[in-house]
TORPAVEX-267001 format. One record per residue (C-alpha): residue number from 1; residue in three letters; x, y, z. Coordinates in steps of 0.05 Angstrom, whole numbers, always signed. Example, Ala and Ser with C-alpha at 12.3 -4.5 7.8 and 13.67 -1.06 7.14 Angstrom:
2
(1,"ALA",(+246,-90,+156)),
(2,"SER",(+273,-21,+143)),
This chain:
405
(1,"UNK",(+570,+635,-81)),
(2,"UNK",(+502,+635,-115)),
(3,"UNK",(+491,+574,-154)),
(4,"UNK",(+441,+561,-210)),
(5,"UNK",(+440,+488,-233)),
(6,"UNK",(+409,+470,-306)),
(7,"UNK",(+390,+410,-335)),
(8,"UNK",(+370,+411,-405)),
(9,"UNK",(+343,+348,-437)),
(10,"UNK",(+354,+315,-504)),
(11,"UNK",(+300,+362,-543)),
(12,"UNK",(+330,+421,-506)),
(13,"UNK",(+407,+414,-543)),
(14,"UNK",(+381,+368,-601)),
(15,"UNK",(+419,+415,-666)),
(16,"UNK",(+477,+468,-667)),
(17,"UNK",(+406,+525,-663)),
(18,"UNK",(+382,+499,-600)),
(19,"UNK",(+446,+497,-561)),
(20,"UNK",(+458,+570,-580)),
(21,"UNK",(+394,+579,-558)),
(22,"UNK",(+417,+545,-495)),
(23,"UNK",(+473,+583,-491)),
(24,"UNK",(+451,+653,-492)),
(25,"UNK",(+399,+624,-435)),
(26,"UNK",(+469,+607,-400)),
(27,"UNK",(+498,+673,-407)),
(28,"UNK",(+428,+710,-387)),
(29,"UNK",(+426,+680,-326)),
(30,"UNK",(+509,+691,-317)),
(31,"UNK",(+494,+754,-324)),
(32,"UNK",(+448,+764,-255)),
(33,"UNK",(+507,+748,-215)),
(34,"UNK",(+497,+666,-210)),
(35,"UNK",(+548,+623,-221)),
(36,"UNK",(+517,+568,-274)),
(37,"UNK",(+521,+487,-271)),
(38,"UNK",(+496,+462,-326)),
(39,"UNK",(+477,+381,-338)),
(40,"UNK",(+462,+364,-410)),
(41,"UNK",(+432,+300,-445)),
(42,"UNK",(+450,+270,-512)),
(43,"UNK",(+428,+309,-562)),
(44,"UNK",(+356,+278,-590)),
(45,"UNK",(+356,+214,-602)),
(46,"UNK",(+419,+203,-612)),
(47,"UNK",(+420,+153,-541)),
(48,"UNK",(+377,+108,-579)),
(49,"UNK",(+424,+110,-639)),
(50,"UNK",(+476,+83,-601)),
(51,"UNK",(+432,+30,-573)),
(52,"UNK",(+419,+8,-631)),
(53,"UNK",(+500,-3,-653)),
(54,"UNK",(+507,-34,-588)),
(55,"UNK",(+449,-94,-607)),
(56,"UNK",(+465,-91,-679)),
(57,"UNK",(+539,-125,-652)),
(58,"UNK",(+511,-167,-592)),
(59,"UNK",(+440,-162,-565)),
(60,"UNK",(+464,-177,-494)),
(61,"UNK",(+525,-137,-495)),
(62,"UNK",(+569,-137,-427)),
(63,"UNK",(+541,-73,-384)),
(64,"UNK",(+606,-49,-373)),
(65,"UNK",(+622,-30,-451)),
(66,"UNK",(+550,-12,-457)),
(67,"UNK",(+557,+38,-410)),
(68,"UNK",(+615,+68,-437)),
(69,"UNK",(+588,+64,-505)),
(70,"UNK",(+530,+101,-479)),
(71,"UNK",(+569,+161,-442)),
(72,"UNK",(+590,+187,-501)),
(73,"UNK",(+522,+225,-525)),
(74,"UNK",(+529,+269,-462)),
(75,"UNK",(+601,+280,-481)),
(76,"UNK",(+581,+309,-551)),
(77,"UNK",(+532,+361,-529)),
(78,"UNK",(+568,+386,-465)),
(79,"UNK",(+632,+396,-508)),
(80,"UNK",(+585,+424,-569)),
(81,"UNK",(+560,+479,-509)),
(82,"UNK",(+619,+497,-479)),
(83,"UNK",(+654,+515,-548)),
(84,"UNK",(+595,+559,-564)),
(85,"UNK",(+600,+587,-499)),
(86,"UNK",(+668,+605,-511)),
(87,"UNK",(+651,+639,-571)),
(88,"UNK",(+611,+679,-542)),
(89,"UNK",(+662,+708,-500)),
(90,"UNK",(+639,+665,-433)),
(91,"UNK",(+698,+615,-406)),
(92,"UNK",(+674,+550,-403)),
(93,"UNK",(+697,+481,-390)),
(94,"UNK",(+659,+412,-399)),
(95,"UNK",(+662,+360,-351)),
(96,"UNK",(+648,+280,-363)),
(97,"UNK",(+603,+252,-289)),
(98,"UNK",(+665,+225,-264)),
(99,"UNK",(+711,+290,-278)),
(100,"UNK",(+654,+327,-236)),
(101,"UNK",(+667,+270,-179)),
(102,"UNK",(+602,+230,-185)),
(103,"UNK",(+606,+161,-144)),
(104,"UNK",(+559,+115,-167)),
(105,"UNK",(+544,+39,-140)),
(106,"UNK",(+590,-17,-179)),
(107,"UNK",(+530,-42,-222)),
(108,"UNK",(+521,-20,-295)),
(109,"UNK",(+459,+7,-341)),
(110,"UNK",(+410,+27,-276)),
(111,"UNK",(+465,+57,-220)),
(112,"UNK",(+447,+97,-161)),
(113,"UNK",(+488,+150,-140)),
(114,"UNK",(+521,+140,-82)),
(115,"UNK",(+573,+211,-78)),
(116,"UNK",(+587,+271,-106)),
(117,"UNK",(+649,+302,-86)),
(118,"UNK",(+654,+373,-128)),
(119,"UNK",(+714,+399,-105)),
(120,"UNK",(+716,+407,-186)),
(121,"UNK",(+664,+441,-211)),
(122,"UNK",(+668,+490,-143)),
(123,"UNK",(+749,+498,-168)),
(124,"UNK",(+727,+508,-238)),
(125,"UNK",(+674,+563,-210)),
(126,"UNK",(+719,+601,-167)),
(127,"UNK",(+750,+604,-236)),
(128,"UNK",(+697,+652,-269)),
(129,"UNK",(+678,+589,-313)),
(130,"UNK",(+614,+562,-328)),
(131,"UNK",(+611,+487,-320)),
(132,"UNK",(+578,+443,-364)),
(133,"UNK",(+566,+361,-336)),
(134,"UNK",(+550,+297,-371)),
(135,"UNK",(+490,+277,-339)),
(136,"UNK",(+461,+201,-341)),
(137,"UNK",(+532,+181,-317)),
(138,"UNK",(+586,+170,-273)),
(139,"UNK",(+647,+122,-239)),
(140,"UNK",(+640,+60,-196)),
(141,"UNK",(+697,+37,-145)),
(142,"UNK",(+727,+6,-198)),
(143,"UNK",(+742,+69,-237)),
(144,"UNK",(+695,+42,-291)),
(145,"UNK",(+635,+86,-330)),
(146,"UNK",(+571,+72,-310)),
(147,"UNK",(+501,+104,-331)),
(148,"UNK",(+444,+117,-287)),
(149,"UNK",(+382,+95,-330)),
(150,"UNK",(+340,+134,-372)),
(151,"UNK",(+314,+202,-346)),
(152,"UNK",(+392,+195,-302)),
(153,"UNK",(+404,+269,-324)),
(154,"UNK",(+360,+291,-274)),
(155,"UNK",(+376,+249,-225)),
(156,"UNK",(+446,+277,-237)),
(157,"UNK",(+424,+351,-237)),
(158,"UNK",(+389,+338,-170)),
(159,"UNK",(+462,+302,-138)),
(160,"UNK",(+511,+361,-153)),
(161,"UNK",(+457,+418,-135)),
(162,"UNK",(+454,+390,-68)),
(163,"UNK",(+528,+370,-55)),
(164,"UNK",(+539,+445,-87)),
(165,"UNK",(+476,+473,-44)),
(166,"UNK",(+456,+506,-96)),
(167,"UNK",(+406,+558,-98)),
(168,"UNK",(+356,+516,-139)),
(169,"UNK",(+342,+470,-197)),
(170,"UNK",(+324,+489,-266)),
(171,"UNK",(+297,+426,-308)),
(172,"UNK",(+290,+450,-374)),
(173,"UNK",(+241,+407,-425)),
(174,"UNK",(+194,+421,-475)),
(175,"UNK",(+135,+438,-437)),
(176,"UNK",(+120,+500,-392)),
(177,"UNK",(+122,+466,-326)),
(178,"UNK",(+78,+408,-288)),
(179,"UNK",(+12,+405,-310)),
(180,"UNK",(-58,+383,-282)),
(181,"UNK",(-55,+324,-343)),
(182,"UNK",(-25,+318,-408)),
(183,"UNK",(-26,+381,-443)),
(184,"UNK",(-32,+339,-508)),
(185,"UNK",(-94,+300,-488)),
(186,"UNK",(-130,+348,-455)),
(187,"UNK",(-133,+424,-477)),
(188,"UNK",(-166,+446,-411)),
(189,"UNK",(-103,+413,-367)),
(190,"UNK",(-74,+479,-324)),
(191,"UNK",(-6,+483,-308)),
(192,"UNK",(+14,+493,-228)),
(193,"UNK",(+54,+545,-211)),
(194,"UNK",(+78,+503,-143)),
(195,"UNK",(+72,+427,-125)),
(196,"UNK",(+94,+386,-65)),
(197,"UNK",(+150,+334,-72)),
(198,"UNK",(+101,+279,-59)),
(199,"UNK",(+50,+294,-110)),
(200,"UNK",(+108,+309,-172)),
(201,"UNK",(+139,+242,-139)),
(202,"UNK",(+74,+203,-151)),
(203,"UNK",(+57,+241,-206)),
(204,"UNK",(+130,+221,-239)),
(205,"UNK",(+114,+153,-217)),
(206,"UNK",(+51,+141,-247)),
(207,"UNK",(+59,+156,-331)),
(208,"UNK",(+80,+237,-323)),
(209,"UNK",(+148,+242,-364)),
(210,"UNK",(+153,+325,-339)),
(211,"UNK",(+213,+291,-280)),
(212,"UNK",(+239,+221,-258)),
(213,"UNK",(+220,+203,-199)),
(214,"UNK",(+290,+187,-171)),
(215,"UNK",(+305,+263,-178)),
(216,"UNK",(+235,+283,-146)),
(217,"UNK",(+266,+233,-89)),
(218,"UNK",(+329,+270,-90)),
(219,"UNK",(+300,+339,-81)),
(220,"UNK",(+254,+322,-28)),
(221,"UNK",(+306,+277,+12)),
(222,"UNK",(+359,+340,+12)),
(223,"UNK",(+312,+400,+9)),
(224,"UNK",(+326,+421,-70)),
(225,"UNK",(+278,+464,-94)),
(226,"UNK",(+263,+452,-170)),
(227,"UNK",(+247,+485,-228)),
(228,"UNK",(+208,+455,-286)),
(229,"UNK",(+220,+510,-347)),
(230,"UNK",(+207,+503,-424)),
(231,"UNK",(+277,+518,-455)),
(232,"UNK",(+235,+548,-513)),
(233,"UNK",(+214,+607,-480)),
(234,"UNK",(+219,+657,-408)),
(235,"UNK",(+148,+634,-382)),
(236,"UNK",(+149,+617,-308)),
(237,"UNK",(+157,+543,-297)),
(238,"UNK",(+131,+507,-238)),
(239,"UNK",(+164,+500,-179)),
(240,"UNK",(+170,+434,-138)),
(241,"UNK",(+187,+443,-67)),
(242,"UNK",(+150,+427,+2)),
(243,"UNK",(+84,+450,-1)),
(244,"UNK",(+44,+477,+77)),
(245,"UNK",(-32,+448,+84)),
(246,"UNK",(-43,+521,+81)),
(247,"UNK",(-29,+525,+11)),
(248,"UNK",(-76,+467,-14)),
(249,"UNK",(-136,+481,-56)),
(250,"UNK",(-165,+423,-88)),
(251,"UNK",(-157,+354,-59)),
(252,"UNK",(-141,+323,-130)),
(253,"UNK",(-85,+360,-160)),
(254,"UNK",(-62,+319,-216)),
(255,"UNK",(-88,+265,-267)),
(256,"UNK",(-30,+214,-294)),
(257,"UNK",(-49,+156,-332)),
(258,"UNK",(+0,+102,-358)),
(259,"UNK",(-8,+60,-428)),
(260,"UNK",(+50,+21,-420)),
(261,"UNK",(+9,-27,-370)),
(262,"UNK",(-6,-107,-373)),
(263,"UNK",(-38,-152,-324)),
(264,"UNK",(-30,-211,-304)),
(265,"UNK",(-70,-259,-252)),
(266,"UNK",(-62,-329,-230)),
(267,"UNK",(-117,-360,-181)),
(268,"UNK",(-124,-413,-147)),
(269,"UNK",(-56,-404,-117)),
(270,"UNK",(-47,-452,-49)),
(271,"UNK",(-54,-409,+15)),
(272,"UNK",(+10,-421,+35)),
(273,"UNK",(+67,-371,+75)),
(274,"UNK",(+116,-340,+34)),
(275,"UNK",(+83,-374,-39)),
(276,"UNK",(+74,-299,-64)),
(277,"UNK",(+143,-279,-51)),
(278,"UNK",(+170,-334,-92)),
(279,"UNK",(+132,-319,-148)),
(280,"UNK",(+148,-253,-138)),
(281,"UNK",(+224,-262,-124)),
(282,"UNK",(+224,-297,-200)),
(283,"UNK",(+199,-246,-225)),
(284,"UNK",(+248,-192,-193)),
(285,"UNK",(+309,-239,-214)),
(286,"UNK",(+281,-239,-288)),
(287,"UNK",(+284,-160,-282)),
(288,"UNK",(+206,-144,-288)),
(289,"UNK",(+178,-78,-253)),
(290,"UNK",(+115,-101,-212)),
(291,"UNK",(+70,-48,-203)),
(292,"UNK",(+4,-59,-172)),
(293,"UNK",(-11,-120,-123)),
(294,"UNK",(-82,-142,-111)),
(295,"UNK",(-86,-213,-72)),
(296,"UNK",(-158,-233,-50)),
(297,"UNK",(-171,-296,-8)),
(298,"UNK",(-218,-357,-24)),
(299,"UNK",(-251,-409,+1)),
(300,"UNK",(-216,-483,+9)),
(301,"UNK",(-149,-448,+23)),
(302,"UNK",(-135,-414,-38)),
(303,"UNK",(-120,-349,-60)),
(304,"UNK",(-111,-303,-128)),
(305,"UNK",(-67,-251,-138)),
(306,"UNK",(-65,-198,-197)),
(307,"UNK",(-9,-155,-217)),
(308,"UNK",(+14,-108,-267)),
(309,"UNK",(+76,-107,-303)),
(310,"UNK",(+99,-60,-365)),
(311,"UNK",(+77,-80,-436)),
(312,"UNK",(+152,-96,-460)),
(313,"UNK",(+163,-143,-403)),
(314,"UNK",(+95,-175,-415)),
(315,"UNK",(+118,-242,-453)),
(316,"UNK",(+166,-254,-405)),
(317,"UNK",(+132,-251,-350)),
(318,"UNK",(+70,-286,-369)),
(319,"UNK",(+116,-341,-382)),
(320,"UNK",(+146,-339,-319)),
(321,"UNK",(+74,-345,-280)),
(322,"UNK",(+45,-394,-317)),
(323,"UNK",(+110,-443,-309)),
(324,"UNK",(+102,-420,-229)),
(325,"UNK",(+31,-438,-233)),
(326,"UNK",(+42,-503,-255)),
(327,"UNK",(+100,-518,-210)),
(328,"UNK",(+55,-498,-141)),
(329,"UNK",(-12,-528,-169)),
(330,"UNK",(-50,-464,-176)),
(331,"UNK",(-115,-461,-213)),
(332,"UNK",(-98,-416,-273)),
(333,"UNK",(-70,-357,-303)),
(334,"UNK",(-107,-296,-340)),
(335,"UNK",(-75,-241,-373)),
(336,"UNK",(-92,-178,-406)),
(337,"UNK",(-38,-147,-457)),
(338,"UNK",(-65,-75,-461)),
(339,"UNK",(-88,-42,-404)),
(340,"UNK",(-87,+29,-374)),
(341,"UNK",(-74,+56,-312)),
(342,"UNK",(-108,+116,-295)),
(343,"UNK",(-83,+160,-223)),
(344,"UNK",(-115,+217,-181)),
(345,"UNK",(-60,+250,-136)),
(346,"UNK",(-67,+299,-86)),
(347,"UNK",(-34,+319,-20)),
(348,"UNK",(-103,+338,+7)),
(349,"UNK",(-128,+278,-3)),
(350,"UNK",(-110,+261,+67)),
(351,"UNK",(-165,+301,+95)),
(352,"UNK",(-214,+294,+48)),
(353,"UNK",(-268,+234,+47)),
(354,"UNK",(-297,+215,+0)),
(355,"UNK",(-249,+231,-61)),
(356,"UNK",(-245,+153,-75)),
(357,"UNK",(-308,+144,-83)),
(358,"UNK",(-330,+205,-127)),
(359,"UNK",(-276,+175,-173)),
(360,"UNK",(-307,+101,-183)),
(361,"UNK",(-369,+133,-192)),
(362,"UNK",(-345,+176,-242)),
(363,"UNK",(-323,+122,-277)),
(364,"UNK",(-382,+80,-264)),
(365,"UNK",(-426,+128,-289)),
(366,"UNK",(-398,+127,-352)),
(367,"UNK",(-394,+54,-368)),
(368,"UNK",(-318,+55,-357)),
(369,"UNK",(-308,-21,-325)),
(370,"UNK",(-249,-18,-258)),
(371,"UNK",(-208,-74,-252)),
(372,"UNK",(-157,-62,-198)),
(373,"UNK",(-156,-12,-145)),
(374,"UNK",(-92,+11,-107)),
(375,"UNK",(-82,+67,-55)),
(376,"UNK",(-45,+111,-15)),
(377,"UNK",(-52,+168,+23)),
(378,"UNK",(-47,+216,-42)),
(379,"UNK",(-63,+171,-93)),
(380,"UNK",(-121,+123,-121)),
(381,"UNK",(-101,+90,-193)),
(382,"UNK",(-153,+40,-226)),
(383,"UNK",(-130,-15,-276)),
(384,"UNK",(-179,+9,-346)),
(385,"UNK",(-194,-18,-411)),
(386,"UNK",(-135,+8,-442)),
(387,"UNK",(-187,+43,-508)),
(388,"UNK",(-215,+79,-449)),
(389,"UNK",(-159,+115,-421)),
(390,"UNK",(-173,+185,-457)),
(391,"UNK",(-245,+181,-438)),
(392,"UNK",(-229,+172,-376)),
(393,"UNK",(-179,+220,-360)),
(394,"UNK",(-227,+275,-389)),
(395,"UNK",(-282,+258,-347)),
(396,"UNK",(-236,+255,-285)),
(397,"UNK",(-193,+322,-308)),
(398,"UNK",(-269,+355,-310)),
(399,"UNK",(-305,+317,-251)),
(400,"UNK",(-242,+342,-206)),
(401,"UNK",(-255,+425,-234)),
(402,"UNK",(-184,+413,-246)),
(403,"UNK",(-191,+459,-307)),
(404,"UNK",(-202,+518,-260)),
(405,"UNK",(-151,+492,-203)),
């Protein structure tokens, strides 16, 4: 069988006009002999609605009930599509995650997928019938719901296309495909037509909301090629698959930048083994995201360590270090609320000296003050001055030529 999976996001099936939009996409594609999966959000907002109800009747409710609570926005707009499917003369059937067999880990609110066993959905298709999945969710070994974390849809669309081995991909949003930057911010940003599985995983990673990174993961790890397509219109998206040296053309392909970035440093910290993974460990048991680790070493046996954590977990975890900085004796602890991350990426980095350091001084040059510096092979993000971020993605977008990549 040839198998086109969709996923189409919250925006894509947010009122009764854009799923027949949706719909007639469906039956288009139908129509050059695929047989269609389809993976659908809640329509809009209406997730956060329900989070909402949820904390207006407990603001810690128990993750099991909030999960099932939650499941239900996929369940409208599946159903909503495969009725107007129907209508329009194409069998269809919807399917909640764990009618279309996906396995997930026992935890609640954040679960990985462990399985996916369609003999469903490939019944369903032997059937003639287009197949429309909750995505976000599925069933633990207790038989109970469980939701995958925001951005989970894809994540989900990524699962069944490779337990189906599915032809390819399609992530449907509301932009044309992966761009060079933000669109929005910078008018000059040019879309790619093809980008390696590293660079959209680091590019997800860093602040770009085109894919989540676990479904960049999940491509790469079982070969699926994707397909990032604006469900507004037929342009050609971009596709995301495993990219030869041969096609590389510019050493920086992308610019991501992230505004949802505080830091947080505490010197003076005794130069002791295994003193950073306790404070560390705290902070992983109070559920904060660490991002970016710098740790420099002193004189007199003493070290500091700076590290970045997301805005909305800021309170908490400055709290947490300074009470760990008073228990081990370290000097003291600095903070900085509103900060910026701003990211180069680029595959052909690897080969290319020098990329680093035409960054800082692009930077540099224009007054724009570094903070922290991480690396990898394909990447180089600097901690900013959160007022600079736009600034500083322009200059970078240009001083790359990434408006003629």
């Amino acid at each position: 069988m040839k198998i086109i999976v969709q996923k189409y996001g919250g925006t894509s099936v947010g009122s009764i006009e854009k799923i027949q939009r949706v719909a007639d996409r469906i039956i288009t594609n139908k129509a050059k002999g695929y047989k269609m999966v389809v993976i659908v959000s809640a329509m809009g907002d209406f997730t956060d609605e329900l989070v909402t109800l949820a904390k207006q009747i407990d603001p810690y409710p128990s993750g099991r009930e909030y999960d099932a609570l939650l499941a239900t926005g996929e369940s409208i707009s599946s159903s909503l599509l495969a009725m107007a499917l129907t209508k329009k003369n194409h069998e269809a059937i919807s399917l909640t995650g764990w009618q279309a067999g996906i396995y997930t880990e026992a935890s609640h609110n954040k679960a990985k997928i462990l399985d996916v066993k369609p003999a469903r959905i490939l019944s369903e298709l032997q059937n003639d019938k287009i197949v429309i999945i909750n995505g976000f969710q599925g069933i633990n070994s207790d038989d109970d719901i469980t939701t995958i974390g925001r951005g989970g849809s894809d994540t989900s669309a990524v699962a069944i296309a490779a337990a189906l081995k599915a032809d390819f991909c399609e992530i449907y949003t509301d932009v044309d495909g992966v761009y060079t930057t933000n669109p929005n911010l910078i008018k000059e940003a040019r879309k790619h037509d093809i980008i390696d599985y590293d660079e959209m995983l680091e590019l997800a990673s860093l602040g770009a909301q085109v894919l989540h990174p676990r479904a960049v993961e999940g491509a790469k790890a079982f070969g699926v090629t994707l397909v990032v397509r604006n469900s507004y219109n037929f342009n050609e998206g971009t596709i995301v698959k495993e990219v030869s040296k041969m096609e590389i053309k510019n050493p920086v392909t992308g610019i991501a930048y992230d505004e949802n970035t505080s830091k947080i440093a505490i010197t003076g910290l005794p130069d002791k083994p295994g003193i950073a993974g306790k404070l560390f460990s705290e902070l992983a048991e109070a559920k904060i995201n660490v991002d970016m680790i710098v740790q420099s070493n002193q004189t007199n046996a003493k070290n500091d360590i700076a590290f970045t954590i997301p805005q909305d977990e800021f309170a908490k975890g400055l709290e947490i270090t300074k009470a760990f900085a008073k228990t081990v004796g370290a000097k003291e602890v600095d903070s900085q609320e509103h900060v910026s991350k701003v990211s180069i990426v680029g595959v052909g980095m690897v080969s290319s000296p020098g990329v680093a350091a035409k960054m800082f001084s692009i930077l540099g040059e224009n007054n724009i003050n570094i903070d922290l510096i991480t690396t990898s092979e394909i990447k180089v993000s600097c901690i900013i001055d959160q007022k600079e971020t736009n600034k500083a993605v322009q200059l970078l977008h240009s001083g790359f030529n990434l408006e003629t990549y």
